[in-house]
C-alpha positions as CSV (number, residue, x, y, z in Angstrom):
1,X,4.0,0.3,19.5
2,X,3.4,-0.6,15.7
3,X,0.0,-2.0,16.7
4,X,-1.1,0.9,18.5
5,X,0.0,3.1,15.6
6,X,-1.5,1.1,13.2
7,X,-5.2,0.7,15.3
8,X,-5.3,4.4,15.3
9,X,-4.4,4.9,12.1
10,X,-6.6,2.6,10.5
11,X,-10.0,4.7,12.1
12,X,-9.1,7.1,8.9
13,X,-7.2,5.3,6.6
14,X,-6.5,1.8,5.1
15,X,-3.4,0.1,5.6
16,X,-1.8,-3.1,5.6
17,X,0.9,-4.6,8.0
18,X,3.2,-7.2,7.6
19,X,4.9,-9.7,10.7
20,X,8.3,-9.9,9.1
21,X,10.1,-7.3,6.2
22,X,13.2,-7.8,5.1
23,X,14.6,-3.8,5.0
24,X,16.0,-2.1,1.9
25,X,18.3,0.8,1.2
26,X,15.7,3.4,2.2
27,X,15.4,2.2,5.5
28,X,19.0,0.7,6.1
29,X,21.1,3.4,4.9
30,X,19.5,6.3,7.3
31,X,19.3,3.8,10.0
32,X,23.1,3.0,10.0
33,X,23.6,6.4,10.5
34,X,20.4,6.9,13.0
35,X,21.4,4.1,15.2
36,X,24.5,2.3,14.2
37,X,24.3,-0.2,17.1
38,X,20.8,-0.6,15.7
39,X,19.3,-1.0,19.2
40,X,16.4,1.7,19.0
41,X,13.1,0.6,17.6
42,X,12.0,1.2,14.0
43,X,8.4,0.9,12.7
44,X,8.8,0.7,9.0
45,X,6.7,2.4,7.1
46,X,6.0,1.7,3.0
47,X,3.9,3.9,0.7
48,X,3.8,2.5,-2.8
49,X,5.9,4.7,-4.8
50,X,7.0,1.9,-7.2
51,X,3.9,1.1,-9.9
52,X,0.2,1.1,-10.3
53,X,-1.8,1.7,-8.5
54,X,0.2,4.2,-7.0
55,X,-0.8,5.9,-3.8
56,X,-2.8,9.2,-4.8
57,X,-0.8,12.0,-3.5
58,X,-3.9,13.7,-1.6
59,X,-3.9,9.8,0.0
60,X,-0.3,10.1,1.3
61,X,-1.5,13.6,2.8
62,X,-4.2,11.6,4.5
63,X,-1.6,9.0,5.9
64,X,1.0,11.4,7.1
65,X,-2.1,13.2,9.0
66,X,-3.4,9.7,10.3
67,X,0.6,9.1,11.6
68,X,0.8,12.3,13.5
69,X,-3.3,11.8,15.1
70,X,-1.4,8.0,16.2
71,X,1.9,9.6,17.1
72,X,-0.2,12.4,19.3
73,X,-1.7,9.6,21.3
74,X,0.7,7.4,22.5
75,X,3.2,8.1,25.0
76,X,6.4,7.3,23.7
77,X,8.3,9.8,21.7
78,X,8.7,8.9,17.9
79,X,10.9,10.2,15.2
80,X,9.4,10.2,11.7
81,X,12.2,9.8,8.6
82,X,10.9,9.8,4.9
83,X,13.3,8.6,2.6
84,X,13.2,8.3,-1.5
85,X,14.6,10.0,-4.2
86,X,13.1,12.9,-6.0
87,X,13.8,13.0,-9.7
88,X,15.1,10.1,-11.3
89,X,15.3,7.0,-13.6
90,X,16.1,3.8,-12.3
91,X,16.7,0.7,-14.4
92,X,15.9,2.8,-17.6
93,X,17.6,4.2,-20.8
94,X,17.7,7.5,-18.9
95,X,19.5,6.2,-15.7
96,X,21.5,8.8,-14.4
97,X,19.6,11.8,-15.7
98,X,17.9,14.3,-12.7
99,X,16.4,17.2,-13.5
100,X,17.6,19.9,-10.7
101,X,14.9,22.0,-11.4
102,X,12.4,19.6,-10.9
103,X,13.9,18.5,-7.5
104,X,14.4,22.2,-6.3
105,X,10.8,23.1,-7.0
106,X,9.8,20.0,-5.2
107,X,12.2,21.1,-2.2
108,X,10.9,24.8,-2.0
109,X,7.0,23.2,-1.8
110,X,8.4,21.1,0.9
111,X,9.9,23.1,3.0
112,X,7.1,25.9,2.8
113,X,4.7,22.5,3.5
114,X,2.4,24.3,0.8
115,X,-0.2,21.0,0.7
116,X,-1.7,22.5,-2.2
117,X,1.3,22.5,-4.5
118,X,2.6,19.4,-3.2
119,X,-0.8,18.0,-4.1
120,X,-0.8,19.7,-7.4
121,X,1.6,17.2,-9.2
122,X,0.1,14.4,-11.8
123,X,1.8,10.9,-11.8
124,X,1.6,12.0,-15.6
125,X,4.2,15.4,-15.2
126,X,5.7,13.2,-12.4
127,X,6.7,10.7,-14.7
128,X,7.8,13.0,-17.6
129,X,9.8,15.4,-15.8
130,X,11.2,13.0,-12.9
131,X,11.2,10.1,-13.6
132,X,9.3,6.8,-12.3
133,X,11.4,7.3,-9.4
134,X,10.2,11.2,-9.0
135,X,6.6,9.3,-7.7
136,X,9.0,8.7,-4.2
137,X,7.5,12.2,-3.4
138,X,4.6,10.5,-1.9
139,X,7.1,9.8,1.6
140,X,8.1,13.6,1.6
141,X,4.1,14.8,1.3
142,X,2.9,12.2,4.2
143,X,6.4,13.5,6.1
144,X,4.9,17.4,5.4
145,X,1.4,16.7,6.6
146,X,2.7,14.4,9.8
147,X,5.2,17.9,11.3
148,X,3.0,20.4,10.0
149,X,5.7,22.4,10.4
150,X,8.4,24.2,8.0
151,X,11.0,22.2,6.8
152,X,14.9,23.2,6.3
153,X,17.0,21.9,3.5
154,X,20.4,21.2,5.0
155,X,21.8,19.8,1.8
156,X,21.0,19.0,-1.7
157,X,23.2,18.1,-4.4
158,X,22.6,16.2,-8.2
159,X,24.9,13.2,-8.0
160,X,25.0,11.7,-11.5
161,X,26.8,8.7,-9.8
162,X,24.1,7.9,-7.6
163,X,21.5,8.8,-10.5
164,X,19.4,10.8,-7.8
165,X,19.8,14.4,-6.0
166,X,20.9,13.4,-2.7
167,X,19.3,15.8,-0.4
168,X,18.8,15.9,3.5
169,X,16.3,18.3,5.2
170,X,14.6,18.9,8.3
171,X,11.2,19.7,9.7
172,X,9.8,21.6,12.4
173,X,7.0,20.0,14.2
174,X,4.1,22.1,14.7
175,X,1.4,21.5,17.3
């Protein structure tokens, strides 16, 4: 299935694939909840979120379009889960902080899948008002342009413990 994903994927945009991956929290925390016998199959999927050169935003757009054109044409039925944080500030002096307001405004272009103010953030503003971990928004803007759909915020809530807004949300897939 990953190689047939990946073939079609690759007639509109670049990727690279790896044989082996060794999972991290944002694929093993949903999945122990997805599948806790962990006996469906996953095709991991990683957008650089982390450091230069990051993924341009209109890029991830491009990606979560290719997904859906790859998704459309095979015959199995796939689930697609984005995961990330929104606003904050990992291994920093300002672990902890989140800016709600940020995060919120982030949500609300989410679930309206408004691809022109999704697309309207600068890693610049990004950085400033969220954080280096606020450019995780790249997984939420492929995830908008793969449903096509409107999305539902089920829960969202600032959790200084975690240092992030935990926040879980649906989306409706549109043809």
């Amino acid at each position: 299935l990953s190689q047939q994903l990946i073939g079609e994927i690759m007639q509109t945009v670049d990727v690279a694939f790896a044989e082996e991956w060794k999972f991290d929290h944002g694929i093993m925390v949903p999945l122990s909840f997805l599948t806790p016998a962990y006996d469906l199959p996953v095709v991991p999927v990683n957008i650089n979120c982390q450091g230069p050169p990051l993924t341009p935003l209109h890029r991830a757009w491009a990606f979560g379009e290719a997904l859906r054109r790859a998704a459309d044409r095979v015959p199995q039925r796939l689930a697609v889960i984005g995961t990330g944080g929104i606003s904050h500030w990992p291994a920093t002096p300002d672990s902890g902080k989140i800016n709600e307001a940020w995060d919120r405004q982030l949500l609300d272009r989410w679930v309206h899948n408004d691809k022109g103010a999704l697309l309207s953030y600068s890693d610049a503003d990004t950085y400033r008002d969220a954080g280096q971990g606020g450019f995780e928004i790249r997984t939420f803007i492929s995830v908008a342009a793969a449903a096509r759909g409107r999305g539902h915020l089920q829960h969202y809530a600032p959790i200084p413990i975690f240092a992030v807004g935990c926040t879980i949300a649906t989306m409706d897939v549109a043809a």
